[in-house]
C-alpha positions as CSV (number, residue, x, y, z in Angstrom):
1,X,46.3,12.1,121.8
2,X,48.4,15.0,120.1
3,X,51.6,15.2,120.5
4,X,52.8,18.4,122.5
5,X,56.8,18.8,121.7
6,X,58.7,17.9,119.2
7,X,60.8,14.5,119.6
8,X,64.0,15.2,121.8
9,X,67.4,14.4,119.4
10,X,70.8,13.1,120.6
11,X,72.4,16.0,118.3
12,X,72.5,19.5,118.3
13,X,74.4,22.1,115.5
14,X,76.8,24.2,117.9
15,X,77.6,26.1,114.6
16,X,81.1,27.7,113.7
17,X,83.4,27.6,110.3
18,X,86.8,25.8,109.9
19,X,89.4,25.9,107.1
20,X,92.4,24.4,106.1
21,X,95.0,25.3,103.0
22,X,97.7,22.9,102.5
23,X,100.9,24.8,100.9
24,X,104.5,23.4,99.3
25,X,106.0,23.3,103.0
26,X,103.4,24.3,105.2
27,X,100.0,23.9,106.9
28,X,97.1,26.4,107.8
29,X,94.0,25.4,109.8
30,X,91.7,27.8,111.1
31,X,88.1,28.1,112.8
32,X,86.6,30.7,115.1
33,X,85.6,30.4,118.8
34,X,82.0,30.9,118.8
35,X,79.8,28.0,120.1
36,X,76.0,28.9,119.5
37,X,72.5,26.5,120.0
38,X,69.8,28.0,118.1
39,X,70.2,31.7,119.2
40,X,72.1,31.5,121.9
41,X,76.3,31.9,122.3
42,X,76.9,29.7,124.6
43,X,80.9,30.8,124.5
44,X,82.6,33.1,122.5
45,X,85.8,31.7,123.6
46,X,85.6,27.9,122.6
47,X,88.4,26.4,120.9
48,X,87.2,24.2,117.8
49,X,91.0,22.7,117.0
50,X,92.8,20.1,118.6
51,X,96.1,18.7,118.1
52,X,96.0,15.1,117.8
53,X,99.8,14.9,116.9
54,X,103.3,16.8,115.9
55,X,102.6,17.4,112.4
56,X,98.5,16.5,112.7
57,X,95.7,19.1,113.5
58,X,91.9,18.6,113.5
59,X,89.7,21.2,113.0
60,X,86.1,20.2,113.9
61,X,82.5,21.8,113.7
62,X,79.0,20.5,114.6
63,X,77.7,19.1,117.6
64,X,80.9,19.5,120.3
65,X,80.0,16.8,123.1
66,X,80.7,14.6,119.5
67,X,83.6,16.4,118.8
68,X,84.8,16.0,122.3
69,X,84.2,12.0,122.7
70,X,85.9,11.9,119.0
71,X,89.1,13.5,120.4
72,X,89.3,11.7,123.2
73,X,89.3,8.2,121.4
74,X,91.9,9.6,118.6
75,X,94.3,10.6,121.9
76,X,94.0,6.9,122.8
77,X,94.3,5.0,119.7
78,X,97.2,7.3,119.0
79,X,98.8,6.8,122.5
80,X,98.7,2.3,121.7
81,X,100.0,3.5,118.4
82,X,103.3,5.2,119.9
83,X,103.6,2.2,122.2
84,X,103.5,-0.1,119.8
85,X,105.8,1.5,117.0
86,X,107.4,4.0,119.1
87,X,106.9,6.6,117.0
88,X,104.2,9.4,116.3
89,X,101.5,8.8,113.6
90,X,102.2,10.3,110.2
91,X,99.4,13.1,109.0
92,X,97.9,10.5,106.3
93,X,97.9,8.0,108.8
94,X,96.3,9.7,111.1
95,X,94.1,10.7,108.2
96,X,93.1,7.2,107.8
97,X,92.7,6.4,111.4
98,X,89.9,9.2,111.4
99,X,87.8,8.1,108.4
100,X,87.8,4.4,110.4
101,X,86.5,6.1,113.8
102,X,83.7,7.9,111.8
103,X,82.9,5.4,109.9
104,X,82.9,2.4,112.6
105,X,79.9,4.8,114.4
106,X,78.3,5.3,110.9
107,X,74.8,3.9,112.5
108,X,75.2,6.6,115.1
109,X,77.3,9.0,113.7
110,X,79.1,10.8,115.6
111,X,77.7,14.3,114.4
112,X,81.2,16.4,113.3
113,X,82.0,17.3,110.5
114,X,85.8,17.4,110.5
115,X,89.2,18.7,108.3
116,X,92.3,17.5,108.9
117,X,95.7,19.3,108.3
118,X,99.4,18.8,108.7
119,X,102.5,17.7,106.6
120,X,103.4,14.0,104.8
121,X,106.5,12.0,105.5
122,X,107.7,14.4,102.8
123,X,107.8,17.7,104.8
124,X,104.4,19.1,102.3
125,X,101.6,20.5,103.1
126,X,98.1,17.8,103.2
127,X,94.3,18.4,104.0
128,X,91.9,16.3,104.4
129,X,88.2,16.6,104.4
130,X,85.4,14.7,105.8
131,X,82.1,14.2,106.0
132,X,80.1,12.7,109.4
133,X,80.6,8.9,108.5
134,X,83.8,9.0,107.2
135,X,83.9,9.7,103.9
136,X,87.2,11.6,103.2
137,X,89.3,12.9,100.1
138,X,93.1,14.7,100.1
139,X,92.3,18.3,98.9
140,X,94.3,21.9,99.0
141,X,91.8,23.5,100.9
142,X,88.5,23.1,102.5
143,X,86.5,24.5,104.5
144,X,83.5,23.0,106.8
145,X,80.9,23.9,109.3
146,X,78.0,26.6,109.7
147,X,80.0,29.1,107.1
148,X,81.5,26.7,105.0
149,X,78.5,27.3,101.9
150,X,80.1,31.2,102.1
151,X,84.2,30.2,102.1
152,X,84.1,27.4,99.7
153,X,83.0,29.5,96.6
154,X,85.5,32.4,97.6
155,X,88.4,29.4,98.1
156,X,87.4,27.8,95.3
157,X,87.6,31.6,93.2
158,X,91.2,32.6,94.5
159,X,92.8,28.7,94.9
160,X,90.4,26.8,92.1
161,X,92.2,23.3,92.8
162,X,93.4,20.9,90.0
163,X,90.7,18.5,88.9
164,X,91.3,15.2,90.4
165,X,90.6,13.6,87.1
166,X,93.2,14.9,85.3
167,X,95.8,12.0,84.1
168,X,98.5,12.5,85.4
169,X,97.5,13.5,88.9
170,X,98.5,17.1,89.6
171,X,99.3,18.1,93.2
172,X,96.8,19.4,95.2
173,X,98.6,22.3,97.2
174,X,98.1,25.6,96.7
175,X,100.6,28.1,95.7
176,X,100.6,30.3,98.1
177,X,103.3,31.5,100.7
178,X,102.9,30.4,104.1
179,X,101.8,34.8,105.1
180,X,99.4,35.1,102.0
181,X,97.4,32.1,103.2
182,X,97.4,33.0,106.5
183,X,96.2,36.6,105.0
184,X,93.5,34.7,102.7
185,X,92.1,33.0,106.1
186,X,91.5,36.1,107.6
187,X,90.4,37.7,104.8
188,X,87.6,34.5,104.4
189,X,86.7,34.5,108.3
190,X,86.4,38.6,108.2
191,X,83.6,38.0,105.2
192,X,81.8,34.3,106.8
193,X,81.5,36.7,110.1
194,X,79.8,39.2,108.5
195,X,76.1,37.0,107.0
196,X,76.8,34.0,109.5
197,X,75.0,34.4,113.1
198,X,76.9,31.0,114.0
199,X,80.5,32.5,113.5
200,X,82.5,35.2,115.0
201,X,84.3,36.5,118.5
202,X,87.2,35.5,117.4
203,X,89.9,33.8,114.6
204,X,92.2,31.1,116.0
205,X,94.6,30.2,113.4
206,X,97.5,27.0,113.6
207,X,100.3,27.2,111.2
208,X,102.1,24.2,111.3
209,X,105.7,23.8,109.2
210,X,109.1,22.5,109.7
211,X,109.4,24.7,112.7
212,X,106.8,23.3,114.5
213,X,103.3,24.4,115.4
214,X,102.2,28.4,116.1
215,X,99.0,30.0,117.0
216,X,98.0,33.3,115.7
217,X,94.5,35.2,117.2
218,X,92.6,37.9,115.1
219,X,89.4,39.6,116.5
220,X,85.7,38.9,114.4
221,X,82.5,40.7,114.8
222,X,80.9,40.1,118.5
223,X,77.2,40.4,117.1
């Protein structure tokens, strides 16, 4: 008998772009607020970036009922972990806890791909970046989702990170102020928007420093 539709799938690509740059004292992650399948926006005003704690943002692309069961159990296991030490989970912790999640559901991934930003115990700038089971390495900058193949070469041209062979270990922040990064964001997000159908409406960017945590908003192309 011949088979009339495809198979149905447990996963679907809801598109959009994220980025993060880690700098000497601060923290910028950034993603837009477009949610596509296929063709179709579903929302133009969907935000892709969740605070999981103080000093700890997630920026996440991919499928976003994924996304959305992912953030749910990091809000728990981070809720015992202030019971239990009474304190809030540092950014490489939290770090850690994330690349255990993803990798725990490796046989059924949970389908986000996922960078993490914030500052150290130290007060720096850190950024992580994942892939969907967990896989995860410390980084300047990166970039991930539906317009990540068009950022990373332009992040990679204007930040071009230390290798991470070199002996001894070179720090991985970039040496940018805290306003030319958040200028270089837009400036990335302005370009992605303009030959990726899955991103655009709208830039939200988190800043996160010694002050605390801010939100800035920039327009993108609607089309």
């Amino acid at each position: 008998m011949p088979k009339e539709q495809a198979n149905w799938s447990p996963y679907d690509n809801n598109g959009g772009s994220c980025v993060a740059v880690a700098g000497a004292d601060y923290c910028v992650i950034a993603a837009d607020t477009r949610m596509s399948t296929g063709y179709n926006i579903l929302t133009r005003d969907y935000s892709k970036i969740c605070k999981l704690a103080d000093k700890c943002v997630m920026a996440s692309s991919g499928f976003q009922a994924d996304v959305k069961a992912l953030q749910k159990h990091l809000a728990a296991r981070h809720l015992i972990y202030q019971h239990q030490h009474n304190k809030q989970m540092s950014c490489p912790a939290m770090a850690q806890l994330l690349s255990n999640t993803l990798y725990y559901k490796r046989f059924f991934p949970y389908y986000s791909f996922n960078v993490l930003g914030g500052l150290d115990n130290e007060g720096k700038g850190c950024v992580f970046t994942y892939d969907a089971v967990g896989s995860y390495e410390k980084v300047g900058y990166s970039s991930q989702g539906s317009g990540s193949t068009l950022i990373m070469p332009f992040l990679d041209n204007q930040l071009k990170s230390p290798s991470p062979l070199l002996l001894p270990a070179q720090d991985a922040v970039t040496p940018l102020a805290e306003a030319e990064a958040i200028d270089l964001v837009k400036t990335v997000f302005a370009s992605a928007s303009e030959r990726d159908i899955y991103t655009g409406d709208k830039l939200e960017i988190v800043v996160i420093n010694a002050d605390g945590i801010r939100r800035e908003y920039m327009d993108l192309r609607k089309d």
